[in-house]
C-alpha positions as CSV (number, residue, x, y, z in Angstrom):
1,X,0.0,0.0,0.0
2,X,1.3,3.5,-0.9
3,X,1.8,6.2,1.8
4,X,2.2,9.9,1.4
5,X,4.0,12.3,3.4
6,X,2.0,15.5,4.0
7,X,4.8,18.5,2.8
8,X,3.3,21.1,5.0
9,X,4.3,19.1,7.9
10,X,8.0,18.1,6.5
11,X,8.2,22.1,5.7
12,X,7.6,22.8,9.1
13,X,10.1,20.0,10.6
14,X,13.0,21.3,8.3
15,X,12.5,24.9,9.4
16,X,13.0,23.3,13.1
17,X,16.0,21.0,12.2
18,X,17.5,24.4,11.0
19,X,16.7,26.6,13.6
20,X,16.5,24.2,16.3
21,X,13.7,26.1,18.0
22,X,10.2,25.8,17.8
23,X,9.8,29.3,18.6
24,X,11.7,30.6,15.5
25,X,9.7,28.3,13.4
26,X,7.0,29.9,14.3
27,X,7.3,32.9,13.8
28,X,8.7,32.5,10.6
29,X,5.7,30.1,9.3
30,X,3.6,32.4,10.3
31,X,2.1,29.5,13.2
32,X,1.9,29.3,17.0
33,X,4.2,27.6,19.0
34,X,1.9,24.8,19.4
35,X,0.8,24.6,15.8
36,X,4.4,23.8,15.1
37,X,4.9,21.1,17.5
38,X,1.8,19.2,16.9
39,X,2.8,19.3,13.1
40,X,6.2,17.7,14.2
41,X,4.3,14.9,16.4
42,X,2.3,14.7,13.4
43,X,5.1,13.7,11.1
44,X,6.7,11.5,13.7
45,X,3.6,9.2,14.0
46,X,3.1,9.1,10.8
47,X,7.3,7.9,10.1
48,X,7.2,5.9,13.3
49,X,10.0,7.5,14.7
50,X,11.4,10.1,16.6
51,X,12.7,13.3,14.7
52,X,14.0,15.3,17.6
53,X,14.9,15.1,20.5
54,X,13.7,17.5,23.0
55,X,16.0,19.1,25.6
56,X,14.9,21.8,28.5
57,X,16.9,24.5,26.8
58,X,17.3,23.0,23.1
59,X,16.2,20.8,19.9
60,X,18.6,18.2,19.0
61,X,17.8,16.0,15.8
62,X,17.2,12.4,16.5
63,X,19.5,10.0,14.5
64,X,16.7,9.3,12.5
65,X,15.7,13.0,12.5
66,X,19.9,13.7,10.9
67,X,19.2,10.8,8.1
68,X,15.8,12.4,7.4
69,X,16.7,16.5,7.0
70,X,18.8,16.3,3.6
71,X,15.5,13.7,2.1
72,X,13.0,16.5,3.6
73,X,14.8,19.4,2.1
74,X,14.9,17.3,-1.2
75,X,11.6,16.4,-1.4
76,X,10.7,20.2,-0.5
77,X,13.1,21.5,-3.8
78,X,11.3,19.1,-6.1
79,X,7.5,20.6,-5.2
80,X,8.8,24.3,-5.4
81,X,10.7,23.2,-8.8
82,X,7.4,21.5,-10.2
83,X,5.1,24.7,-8.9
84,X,7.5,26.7,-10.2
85,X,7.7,25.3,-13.9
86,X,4.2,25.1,-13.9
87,X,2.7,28.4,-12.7
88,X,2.8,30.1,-15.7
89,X,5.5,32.7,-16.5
90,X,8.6,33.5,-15.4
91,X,9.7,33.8,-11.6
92,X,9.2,37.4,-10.6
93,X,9.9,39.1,-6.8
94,X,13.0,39.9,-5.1
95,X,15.4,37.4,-3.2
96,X,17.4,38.5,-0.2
97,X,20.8,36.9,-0.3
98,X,24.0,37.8,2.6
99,X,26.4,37.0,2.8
100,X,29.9,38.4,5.1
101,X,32.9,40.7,3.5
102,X,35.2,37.7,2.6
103,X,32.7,35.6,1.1
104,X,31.1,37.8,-1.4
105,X,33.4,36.6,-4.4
106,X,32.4,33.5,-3.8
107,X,29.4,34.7,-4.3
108,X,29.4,36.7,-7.0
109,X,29.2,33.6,-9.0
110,X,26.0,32.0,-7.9
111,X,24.3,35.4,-7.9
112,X,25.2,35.7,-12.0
113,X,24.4,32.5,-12.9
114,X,20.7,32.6,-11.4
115,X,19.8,36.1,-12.4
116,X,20.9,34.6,-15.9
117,X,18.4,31.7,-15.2
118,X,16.0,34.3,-13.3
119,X,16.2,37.5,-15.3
120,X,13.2,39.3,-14.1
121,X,13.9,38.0,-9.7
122,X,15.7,41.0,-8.7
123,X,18.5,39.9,-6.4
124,X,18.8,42.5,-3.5
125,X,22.6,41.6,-1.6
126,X,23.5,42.1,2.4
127,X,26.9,42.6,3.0
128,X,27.5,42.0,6.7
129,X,29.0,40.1,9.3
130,X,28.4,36.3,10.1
131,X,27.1,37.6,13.4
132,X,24.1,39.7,12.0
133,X,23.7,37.5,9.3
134,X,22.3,34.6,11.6
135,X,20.3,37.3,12.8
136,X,18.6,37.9,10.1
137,X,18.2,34.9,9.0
138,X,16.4,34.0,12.0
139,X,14.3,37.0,11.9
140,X,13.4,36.1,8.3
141,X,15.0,39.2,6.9
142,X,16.8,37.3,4.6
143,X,16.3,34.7,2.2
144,X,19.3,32.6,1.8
145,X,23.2,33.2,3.7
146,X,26.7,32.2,3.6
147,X,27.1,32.2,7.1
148,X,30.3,31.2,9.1
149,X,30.2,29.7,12.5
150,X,33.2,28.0,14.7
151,X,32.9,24.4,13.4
152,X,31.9,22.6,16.3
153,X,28.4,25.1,15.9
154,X,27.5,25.1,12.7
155,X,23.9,25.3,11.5
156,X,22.2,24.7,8.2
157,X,24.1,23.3,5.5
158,X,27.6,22.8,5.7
159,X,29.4,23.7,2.8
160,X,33.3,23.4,3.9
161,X,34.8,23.3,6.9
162,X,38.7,25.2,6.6
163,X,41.3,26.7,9.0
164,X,41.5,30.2,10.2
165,X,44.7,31.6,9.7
166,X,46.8,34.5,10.7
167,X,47.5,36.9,7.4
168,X,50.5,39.1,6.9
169,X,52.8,40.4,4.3
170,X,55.2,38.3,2.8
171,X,57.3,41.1,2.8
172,X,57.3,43.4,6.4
173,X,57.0,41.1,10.0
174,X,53.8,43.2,11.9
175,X,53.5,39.7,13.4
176,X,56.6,40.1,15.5
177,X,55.3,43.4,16.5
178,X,54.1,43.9,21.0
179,X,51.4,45.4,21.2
180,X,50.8,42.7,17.8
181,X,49.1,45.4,15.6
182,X,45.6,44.0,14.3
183,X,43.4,44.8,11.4
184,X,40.2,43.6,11.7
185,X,36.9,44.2,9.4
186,X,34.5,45.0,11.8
187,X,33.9,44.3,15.8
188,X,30.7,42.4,15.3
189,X,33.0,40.2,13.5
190,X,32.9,36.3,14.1
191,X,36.8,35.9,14.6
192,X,37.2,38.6,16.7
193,X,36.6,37.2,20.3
194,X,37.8,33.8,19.0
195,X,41.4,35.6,17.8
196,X,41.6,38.1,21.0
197,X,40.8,34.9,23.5
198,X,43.7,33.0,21.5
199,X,45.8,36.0,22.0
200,X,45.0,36.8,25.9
201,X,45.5,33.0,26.4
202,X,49.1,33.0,25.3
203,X,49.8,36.2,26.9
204,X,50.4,38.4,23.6
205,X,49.6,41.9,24.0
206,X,47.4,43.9,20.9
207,X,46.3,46.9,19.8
208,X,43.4,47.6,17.4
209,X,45.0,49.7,14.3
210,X,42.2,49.3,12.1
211,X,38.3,48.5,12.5
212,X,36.9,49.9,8.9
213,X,33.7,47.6,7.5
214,X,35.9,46.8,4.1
215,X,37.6,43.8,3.2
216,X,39.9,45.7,0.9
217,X,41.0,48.2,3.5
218,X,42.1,45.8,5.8
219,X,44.1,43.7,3.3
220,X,45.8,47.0,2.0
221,X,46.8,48.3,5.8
222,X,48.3,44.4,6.2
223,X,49.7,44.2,2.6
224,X,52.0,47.0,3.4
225,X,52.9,45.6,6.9
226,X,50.9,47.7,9.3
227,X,49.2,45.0,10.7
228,X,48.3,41.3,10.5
229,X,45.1,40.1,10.4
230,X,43.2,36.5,10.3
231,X,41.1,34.9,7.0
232,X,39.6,31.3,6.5
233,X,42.0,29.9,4.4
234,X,40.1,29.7,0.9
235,X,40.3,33.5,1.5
236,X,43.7,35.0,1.6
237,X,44.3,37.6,-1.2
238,X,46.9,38.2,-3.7
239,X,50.0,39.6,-2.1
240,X,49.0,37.8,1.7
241,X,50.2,35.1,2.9
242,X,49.1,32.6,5.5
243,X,51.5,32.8,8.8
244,X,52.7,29.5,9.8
245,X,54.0,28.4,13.4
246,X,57.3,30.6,12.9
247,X,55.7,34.1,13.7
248,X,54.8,32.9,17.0
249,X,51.8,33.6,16.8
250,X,48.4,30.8,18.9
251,X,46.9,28.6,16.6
252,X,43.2,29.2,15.3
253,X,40.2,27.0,15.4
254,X,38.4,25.7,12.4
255,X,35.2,27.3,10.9
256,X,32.2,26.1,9.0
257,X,30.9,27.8,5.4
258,X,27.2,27.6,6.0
259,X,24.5,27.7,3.8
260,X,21.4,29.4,5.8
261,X,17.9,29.1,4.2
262,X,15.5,30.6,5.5
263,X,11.8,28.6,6.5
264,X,9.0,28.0,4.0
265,X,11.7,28.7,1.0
266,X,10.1,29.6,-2.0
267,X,11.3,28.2,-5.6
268,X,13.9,31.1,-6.5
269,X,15.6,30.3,-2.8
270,X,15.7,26.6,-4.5
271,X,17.2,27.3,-7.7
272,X,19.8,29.9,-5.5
273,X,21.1,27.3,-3.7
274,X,21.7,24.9,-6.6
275,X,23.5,28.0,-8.5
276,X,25.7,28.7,-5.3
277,X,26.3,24.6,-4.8
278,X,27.5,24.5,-9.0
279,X,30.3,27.3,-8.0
280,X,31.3,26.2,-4.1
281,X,30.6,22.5,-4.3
């Protein structure tokens, strides 16, 4: 006998599984709190199996719950695909993509290639820190995000996982510098605390020279030895190089490339991520 899974309800467990809270889930399916967890029962008794597991103070996805997410969001990216092919026209609206400073060339890509498949979506880009990013994500701001998150808590889909490495010039030595001289994009920014807790930890003294909101500016005050600063390693620009163990300098955790979606994703957000996958997977 054939069985079929209701899609409102795997819609709503997927925007759980990526938010891990039913409250956010809510809010952004437009649904109570209540609405949302009955759904999630719902789709549980109906796959005889336990999707999450519930925590005082957090969601965590059931084993069965981890195998089931990448089917759900699959079988969510066919329906949009299929209404979207068959609704008559081409896709119109506006999609809201962000993405931090040092990840919008790899970007840039994905954004060209769907505007070429979606001519008439108008694509409307958020440059800002991985901080505010998962903010706005959250609060449904945003469509889709390249967000980065220490590895051991990422959230959505992980894209890479690389090293986060301290940059200087090839050709000055900032990095033996006391106070070590730092150039850093902005102070919301998601290495800062993790570099300046490395630094206080070894006992390295620092001083801020530069907190500007550009990319380029900070790679221009390290390129000509003012300062050193840190980038995930797919990241380092021309005329930067990575510092290894000889500048003395603590060693740097890992970080995940994140791709956020936001709940109840409409067919462009569908055909976005399968751009930005062509380009970064």
């Amino acid at each position: 006998m054939s069985r079929t899974l209701d899609l409102a309800l795997v819609r709503t467990f997927v925007a759980v599984a990526e938010h891990r809270s039913m409250t956010i889930a809510a809010n952004l399916l437009f649904m109570t709190q209540g609405a949302v967890s009955q759904q999630v029962k719902r789709l549980e008794a109906a796959l005889a199996c336990p999707l999450l597991v519930r925590k005082p103070r957090q969601l965590e996805l059931s084993a069965q719950g981890e195998a089931f997410l990448p089917k759900a969001r699959q079988l969510l990216e066919l329906n949009d695909q299929i209404w979207a092919s068959t609704a008559g026209g081409p896709l119109r609206g506006q999609l809201r993509v962000g993405a931090p400073p040092d990840l919008i060339s790899a970007l840039a890509p994905a954004m060209k290639a769907f505007s070429d498949l979606h001519p008439q979506v108008e694509v409307a880009m958020h440059c800002a820190p991985s901080t505010a990013l998962d903010d706005a994500i959250k609060a449904g701001e945003l469509d889709v995000a390249l967000v980065e998150y220490l590895a051991g808590n990422a959230q959505g889909e992980v894209l890479r996982s690389e090293a986060l490495v301290w940059v200087g010039s090839p050709a000055h030595h900032a990095w033996a510098a006391r106070p070590l001289p730092l150039s850093l994009v902005d102070e919301r920014c998601a290495f800062r605390p993790l570099l300046l807790g490395a630094l206080a930890r070894e006992g390295i003294a620092w001083r801020t020279l530069f907190e500007n909101g550009s990319l380029e500016a900070t790679a221009s005050t390290v390129r000509v030895g003012l300062a050193v600063t840190a980038m995930l390693a797919s990241t380092v620009p021309a005329g930067l190089v990575a510092l290894g163990a000889g500048a003395g300098l603590p060693a740097l955790p890992a970080f995940a490339v994140c791709l956020r979606l936001a709940a109840g994703a409409q067919p462009g957000v569908a055909d976005f991520r399968r751009c930005l996958l062509a380009v970064m997977g």
